[in-house]
C-alpha positions as CSV (number, residue, x, y, z in Angstrom):
1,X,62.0,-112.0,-10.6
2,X,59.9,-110.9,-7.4
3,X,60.9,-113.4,-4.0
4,X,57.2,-114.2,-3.8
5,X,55.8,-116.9,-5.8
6,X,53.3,-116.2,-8.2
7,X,51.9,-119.4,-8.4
8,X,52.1,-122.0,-5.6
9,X,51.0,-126.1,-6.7
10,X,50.8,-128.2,-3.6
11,X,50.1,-131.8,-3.4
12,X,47.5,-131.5,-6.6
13,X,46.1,-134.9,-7.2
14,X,43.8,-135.5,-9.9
15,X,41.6,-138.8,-11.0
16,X,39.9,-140.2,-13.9
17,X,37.0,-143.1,-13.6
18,X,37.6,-144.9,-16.1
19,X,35.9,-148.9,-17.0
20,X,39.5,-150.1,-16.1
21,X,39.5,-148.7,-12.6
22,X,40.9,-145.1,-11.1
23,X,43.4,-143.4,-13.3
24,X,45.4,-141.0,-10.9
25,X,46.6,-138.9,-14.0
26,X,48.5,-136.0,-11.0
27,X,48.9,-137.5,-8.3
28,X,50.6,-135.1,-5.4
29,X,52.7,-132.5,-7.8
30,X,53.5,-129.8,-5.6
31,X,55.2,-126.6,-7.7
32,X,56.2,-122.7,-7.5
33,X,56.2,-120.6,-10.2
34,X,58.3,-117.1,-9.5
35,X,56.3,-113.9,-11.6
36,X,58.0,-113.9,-15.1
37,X,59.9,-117.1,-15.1
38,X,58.8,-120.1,-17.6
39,X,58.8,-123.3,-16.2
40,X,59.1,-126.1,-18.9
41,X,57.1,-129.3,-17.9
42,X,57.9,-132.4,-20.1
43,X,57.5,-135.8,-20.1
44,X,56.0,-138.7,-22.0
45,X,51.5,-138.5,-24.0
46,X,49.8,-139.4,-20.4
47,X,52.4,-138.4,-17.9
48,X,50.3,-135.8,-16.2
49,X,52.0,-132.5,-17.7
50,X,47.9,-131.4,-19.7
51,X,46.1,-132.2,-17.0
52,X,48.4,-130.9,-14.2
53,X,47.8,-127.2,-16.4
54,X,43.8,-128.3,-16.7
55,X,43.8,-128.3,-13.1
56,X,45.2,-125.4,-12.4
57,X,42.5,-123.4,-14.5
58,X,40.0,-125.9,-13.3
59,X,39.0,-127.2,-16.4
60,X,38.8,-130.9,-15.8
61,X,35.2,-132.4,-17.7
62,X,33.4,-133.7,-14.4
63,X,31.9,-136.6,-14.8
64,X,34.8,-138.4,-15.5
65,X,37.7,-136.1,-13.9
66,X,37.8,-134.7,-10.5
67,X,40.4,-132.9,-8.5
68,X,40.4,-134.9,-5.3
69,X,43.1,-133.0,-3.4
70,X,45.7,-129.8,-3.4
71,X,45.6,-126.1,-3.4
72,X,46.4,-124.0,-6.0
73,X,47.9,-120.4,-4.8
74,X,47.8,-117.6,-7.4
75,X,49.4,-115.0,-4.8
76,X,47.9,-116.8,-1.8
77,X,44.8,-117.2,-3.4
78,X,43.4,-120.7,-3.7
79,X,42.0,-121.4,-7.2
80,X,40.6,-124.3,-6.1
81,X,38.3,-122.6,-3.3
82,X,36.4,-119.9,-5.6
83,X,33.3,-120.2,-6.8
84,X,32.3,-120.6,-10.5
85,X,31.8,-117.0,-11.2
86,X,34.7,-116.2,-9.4
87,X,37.0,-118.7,-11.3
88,X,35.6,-117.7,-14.7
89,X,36.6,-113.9,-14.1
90,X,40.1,-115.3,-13.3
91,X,40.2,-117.8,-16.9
92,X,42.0,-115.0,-19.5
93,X,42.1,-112.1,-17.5
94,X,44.9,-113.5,-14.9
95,X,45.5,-117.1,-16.1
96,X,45.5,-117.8,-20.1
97,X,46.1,-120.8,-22.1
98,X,47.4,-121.7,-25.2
99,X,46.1,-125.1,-26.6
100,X,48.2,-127.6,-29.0
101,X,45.4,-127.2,-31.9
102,X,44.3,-123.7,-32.3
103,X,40.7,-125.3,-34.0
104,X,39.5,-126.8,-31.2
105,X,39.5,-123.6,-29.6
106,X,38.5,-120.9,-31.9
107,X,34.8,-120.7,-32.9
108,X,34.6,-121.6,-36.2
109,X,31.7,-119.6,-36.9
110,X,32.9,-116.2,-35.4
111,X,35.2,-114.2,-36.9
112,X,38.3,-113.7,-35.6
113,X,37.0,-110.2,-35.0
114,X,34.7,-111.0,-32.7
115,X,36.2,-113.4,-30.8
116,X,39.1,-111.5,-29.6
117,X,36.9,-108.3,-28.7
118,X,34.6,-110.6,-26.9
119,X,37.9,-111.0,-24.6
120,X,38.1,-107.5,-24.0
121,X,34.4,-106.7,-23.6
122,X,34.3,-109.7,-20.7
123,X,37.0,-109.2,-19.0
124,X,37.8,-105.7,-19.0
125,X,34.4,-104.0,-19.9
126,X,36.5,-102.3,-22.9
127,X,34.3,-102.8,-26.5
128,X,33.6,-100.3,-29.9
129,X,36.4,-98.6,-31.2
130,X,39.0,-99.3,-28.3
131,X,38.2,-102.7,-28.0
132,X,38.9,-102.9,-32.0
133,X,42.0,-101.1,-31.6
134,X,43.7,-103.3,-28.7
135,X,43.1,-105.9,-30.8
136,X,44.7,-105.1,-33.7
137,X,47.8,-103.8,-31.8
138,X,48.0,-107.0,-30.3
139,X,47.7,-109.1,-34.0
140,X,50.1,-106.5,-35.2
141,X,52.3,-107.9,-32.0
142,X,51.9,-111.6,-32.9
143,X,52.9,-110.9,-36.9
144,X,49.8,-111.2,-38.5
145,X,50.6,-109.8,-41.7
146,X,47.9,-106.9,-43.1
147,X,45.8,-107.3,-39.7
148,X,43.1,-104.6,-40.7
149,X,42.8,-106.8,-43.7
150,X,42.8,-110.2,-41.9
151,X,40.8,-109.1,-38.9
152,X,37.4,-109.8,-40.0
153,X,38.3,-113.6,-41.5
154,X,37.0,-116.6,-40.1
155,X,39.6,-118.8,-38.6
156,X,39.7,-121.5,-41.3
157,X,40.8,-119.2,-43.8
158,X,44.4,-118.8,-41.6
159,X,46.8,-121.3,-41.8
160,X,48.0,-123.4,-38.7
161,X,50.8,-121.1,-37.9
162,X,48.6,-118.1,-38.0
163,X,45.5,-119.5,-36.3
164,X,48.4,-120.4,-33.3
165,X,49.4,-116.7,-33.6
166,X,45.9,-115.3,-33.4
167,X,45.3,-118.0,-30.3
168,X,48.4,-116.3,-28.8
169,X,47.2,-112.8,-29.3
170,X,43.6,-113.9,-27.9
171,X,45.7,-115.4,-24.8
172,X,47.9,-112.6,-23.6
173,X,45.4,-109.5,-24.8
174,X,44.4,-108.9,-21.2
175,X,48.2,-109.0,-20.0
176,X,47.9,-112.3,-17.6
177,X,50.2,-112.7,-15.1
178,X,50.2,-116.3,-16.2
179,X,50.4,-118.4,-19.4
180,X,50.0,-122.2,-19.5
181,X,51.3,-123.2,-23.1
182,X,49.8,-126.6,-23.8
183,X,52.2,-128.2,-26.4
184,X,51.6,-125.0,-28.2
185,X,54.1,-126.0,-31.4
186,X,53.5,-129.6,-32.1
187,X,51.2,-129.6,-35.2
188,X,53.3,-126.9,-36.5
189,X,56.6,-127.7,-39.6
190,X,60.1,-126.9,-37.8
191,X,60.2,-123.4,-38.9
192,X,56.7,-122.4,-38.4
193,X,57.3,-123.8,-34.7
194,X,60.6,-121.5,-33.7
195,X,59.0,-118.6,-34.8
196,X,55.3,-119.1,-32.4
197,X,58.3,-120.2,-29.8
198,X,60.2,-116.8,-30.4
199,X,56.9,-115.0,-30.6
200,X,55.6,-116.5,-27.2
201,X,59.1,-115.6,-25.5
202,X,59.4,-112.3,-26.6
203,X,56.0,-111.2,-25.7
204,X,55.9,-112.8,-22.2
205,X,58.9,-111.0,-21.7
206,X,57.8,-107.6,-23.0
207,X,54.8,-108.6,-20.5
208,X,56.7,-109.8,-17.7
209,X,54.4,-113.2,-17.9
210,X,54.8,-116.1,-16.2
211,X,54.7,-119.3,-18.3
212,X,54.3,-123.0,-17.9
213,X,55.3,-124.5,-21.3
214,X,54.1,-128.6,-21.5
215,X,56.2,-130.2,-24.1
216,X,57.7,-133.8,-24.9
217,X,60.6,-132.1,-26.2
218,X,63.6,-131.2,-24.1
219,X,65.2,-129.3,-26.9
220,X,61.9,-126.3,-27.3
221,X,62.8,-126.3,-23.2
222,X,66.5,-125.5,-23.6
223,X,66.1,-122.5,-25.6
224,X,62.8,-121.2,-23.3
225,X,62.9,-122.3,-19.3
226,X,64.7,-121.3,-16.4
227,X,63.7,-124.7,-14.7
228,X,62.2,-128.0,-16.0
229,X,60.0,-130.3,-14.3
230,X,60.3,-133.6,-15.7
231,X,56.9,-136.1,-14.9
232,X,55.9,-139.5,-14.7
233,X,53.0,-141.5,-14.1
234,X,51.4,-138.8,-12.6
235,X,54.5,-137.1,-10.0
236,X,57.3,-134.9,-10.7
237,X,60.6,-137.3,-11.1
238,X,63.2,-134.6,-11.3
239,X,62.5,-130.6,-10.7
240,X,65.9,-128.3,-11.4
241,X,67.5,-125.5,-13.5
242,X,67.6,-126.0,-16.8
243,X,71.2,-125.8,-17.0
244,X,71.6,-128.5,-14.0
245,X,69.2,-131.0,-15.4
246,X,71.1,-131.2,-19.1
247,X,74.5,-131.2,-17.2
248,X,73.6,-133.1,-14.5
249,X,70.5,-135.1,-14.7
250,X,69.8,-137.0,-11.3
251,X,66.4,-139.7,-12.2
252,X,67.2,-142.6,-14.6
253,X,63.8,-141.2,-16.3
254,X,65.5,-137.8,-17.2
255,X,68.5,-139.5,-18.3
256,X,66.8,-141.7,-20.4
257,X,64.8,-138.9,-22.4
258,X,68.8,-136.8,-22.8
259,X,70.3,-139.9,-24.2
260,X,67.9,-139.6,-26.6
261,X,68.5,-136.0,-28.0
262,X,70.6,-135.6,-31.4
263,X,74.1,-134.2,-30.4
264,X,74.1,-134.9,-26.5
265,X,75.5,-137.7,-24.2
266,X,74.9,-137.2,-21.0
267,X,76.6,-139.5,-18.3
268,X,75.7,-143.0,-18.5
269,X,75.9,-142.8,-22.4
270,X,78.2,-144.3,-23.9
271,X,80.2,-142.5,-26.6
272,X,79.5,-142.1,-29.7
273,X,76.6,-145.0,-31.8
274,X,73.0,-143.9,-32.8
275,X,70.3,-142.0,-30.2
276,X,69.4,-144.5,-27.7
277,X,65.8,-144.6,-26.7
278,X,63.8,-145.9,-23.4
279,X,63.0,-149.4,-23.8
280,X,59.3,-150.4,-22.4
281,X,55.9,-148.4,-22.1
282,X,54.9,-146.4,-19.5
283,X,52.3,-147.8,-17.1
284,X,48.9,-148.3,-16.6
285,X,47.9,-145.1,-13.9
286,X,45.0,-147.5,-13.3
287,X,47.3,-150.6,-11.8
288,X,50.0,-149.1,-10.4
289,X,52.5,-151.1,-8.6
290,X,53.8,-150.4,-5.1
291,X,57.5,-149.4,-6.2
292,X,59.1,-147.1,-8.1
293,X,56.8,-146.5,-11.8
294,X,59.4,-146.5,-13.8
295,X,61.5,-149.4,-12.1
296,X,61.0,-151.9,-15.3
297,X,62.3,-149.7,-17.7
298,X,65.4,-148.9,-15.4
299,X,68.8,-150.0,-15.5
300,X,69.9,-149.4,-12.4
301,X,66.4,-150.6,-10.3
302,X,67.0,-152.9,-7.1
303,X,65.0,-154.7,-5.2
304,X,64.3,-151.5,-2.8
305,X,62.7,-149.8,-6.2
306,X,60.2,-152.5,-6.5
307,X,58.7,-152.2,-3.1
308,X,58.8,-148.6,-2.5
309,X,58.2,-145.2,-4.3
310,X,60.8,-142.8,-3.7
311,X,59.7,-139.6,-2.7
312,X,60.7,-136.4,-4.5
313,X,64.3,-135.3,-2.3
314,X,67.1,-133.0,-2.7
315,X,69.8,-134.2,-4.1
316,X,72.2,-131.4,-5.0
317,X,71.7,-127.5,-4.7
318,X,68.2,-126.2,-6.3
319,X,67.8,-129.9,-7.5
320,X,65.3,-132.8,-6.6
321,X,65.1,-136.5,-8.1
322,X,62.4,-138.9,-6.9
323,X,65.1,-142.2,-6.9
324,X,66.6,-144.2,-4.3
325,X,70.2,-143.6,-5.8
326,X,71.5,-139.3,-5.5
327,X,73.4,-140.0,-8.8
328,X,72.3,-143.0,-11.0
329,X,74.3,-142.5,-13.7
330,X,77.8,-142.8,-11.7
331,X,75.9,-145.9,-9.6
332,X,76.5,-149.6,-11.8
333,X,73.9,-150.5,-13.4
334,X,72.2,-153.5,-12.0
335,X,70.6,-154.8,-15.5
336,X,72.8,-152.7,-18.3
337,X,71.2,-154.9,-21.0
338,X,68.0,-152.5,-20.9
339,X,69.7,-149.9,-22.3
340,X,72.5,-151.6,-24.6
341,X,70.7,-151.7,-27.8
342,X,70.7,-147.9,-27.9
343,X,73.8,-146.8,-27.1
């Protein structure tokens, strides 16, 4: 990995008017992103982990979203500051994405011909023959099988596994430094899912590729990050290796979402029983209290947690936690009951 970041988040807030009042969905995340490492960024449906990658592609639907603050760097360049034209020359030729449902994205009137072609021809003025060619090569790459045959089919007549691939091969067919993978395995059976996860780290590797890989699921960020973010209501709770954070997870938050993976305790569980979950709901980004978000669903909160949010800190080497406490789960917990029924 180069020592310059490729991509530099700071203090990125982003807001929602909504009937209920202001919903601060990212709300000061500040990230780097070294060229060809994959960041995983996980947390709970409406922590901030879409919209954080939305933002960084500038793709929030204004009215009602708007990106009140931040800057984001692709090598020193602020996204945020170029004009329209500008940006759109940046969306798949230096930054692609990869959404959760491949339909929602794929034109289901084209066929799949055109629409990767139409990459090429926009982006890098290549179309006829050539442009017909890099395609296929790059369908070919992705594991389409009989691509010459498939190439002219409309998108409903691939499955869901192959409509993901051909989004994939779309994505990266301009080489981007940079791939934000939206929860790009969800609607997708448990085999169909390691395989587009194999797919998208082999290629990103062959490509040297930075990724950003939302997911709910620790386990697809074992086998793909070199670092995890881990979010909640809105701000990064807990930013380290991927190796530190299942060895040593430092936010009640993180700890919470380990205890509840088959075939891992992590300190604070106790041994042995059934998965434990995270009792309570997140909370409302519209009425957000003074302290600490997660604070009711804690066991080890204090008084301290309910007046003030911590701030994101160091709290061991190439780790930061965003709780009063440097190590929670070796602290007594100060209402153990939450947590009892799970372990």
């Amino acid at each position: 990995m180069g020592t310059e970041p490729l991509l530099e988040i700071r203090n990125l807030a982003t807001v929602f008017r909504t009937d209920g009042g202001v919903v601060r969905a990212v709300d000061g995340v500040s990230l780097t992103l070294a060229p060809g490492e994959t960041l995983g960024l996980v947390g709970e449906s409406g922590s901030g982990k879409s919209v954080t990658n939305l933002s960084i592609l500038r793709l929030i639907p204004d009215p009602p979203g708007r990106i009140e603050r931040g800057e984001v760097l692709l090598r020193g360049v602020d996204l945020l500051k170029l004009s329209d034209n500008e940006m759109r020359k940046v969306r798949g030729r230096r930054v692609a994405m990869v959404f959760q449902d491949p339909m929602s994205s794929l034109n289901p009137f084209l066929r799949v011909s055109r629409q990767m072609t139409e990459v090429l021809e926009i982006h890098e003025g290549v179309s006829g023959g050539e442009a017909r060619r890099r395609a296929l090569e790059m369908l070919t790459k992705v594991g389409i099988p009989d691509p010459t045959r498939r190439f002219d089919d409309h998108p409903h007549q691939f499955s869901g596994g192959m409509r993901q691939r051909v989004m994939i091969a779309m994505a990266l067919l301009c080489r981007p430094e940079l791939l934000l993978a939206d929860e790009p395995t969800t609607a997708l059976d448990v085999t169909v899912q390691a395989q587009i996860l194999d797919l998208i780290r082999g290629l990103t590797r062959d490509l040297g590729t930075s990724v950003i890989l939302v997911t709910h699921d620790l386990g697809v960020v074992a086998g793909m990050a070199q670092r995890v973010a881990v979010m909640y209501a809105g701000r990064i709770v807990e930013l380290a290796s991927v190796d530190r954070l299942f060895d040593d997870a430092r936010h009640p938050y993180t700890i919470g979402l380990l205890r509840s993976l088959p075939g891992r305790r992590p300190a604070g569980a106790a041994a042995g029983g059934r998965l434990a979950s995270i009792p309570g709901r997140p909370p409302d980004l519209a009425r957000l209290a003074e302290g600490c978000p997660f604070e009711p669903r804690c066991p080890w909160a204090h008084d301290r947690c309910r007046k003030e949010r911590p701030p994101l800190r160091d709290v061991a080497m190439g780790q930061q936690s965003a709780c009063w406490l440097d190590d929670p789960a070796r602290a007594t917990p100060t209402r153990p009951h939450l947590w009892e029924a799970g372990t």
